[in-house]
C-alpha positions in Angstrom: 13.2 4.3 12.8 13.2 6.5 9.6 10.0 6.1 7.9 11.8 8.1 4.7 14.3 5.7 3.9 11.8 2.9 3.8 11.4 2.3 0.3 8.2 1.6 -1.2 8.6 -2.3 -2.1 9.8 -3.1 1.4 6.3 -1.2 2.4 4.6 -3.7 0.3 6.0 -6.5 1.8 5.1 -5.2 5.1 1.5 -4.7 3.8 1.2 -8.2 2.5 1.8 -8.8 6.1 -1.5 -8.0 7.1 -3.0 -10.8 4.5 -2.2 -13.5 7.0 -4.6 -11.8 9.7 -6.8 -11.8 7.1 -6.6 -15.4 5.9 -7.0 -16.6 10.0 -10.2 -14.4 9.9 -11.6 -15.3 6.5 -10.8 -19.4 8.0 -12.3 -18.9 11.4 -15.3 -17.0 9.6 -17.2 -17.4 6.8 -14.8 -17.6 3.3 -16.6 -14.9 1.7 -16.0 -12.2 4.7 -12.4 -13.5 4.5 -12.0 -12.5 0.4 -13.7 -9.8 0.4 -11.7 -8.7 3.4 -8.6 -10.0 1.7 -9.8 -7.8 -1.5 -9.8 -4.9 0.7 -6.2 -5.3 2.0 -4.9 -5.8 -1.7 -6.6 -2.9 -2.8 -5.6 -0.7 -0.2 -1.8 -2.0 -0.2 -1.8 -1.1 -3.8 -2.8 2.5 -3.5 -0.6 3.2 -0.7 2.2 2.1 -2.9 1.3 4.2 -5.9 0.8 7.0 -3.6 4.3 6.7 -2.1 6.1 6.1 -5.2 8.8 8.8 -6.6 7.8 11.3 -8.8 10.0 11.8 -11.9 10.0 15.2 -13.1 9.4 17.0 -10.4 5.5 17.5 -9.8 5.5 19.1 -13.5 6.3 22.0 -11.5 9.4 24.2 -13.6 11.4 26.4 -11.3 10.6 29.6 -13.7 7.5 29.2 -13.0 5.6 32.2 -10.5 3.5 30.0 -7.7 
């Protein structure tokens, strides 16, 4: 499988995947383990998917410019 054509939203969905692990542990355990650990996941999910967004403009890099 190509990880590069995945795009970001169908990442997402994939991470909000994990949130049903999460909801069996949080009902099995104590509710309060189970949001915080749900929390977490969000969190997590949501940095992942600013990280791997596309950058317009090209890093603010300009190809005149000496490295």
């Amino acid at each position: 499988m190509d990880l590069e054509a995945l795009s970001p939203r169908a990442a997402l969905v994939v991470g909000l995947l994990a949130l049903l692990p999460v909801s069996w542990y949080g009902l099995g355990s104590s509710l309060s383990a189970g949001v915080v650990s749900a929390i977490n996941v969000v969190i997590i999910i949501a940095c992942l998917y600013i990280a791997f967004t596309p950058v317009s403009g090209g890093h603010g890099h300009d190809s005149s410019e000496a490295s």
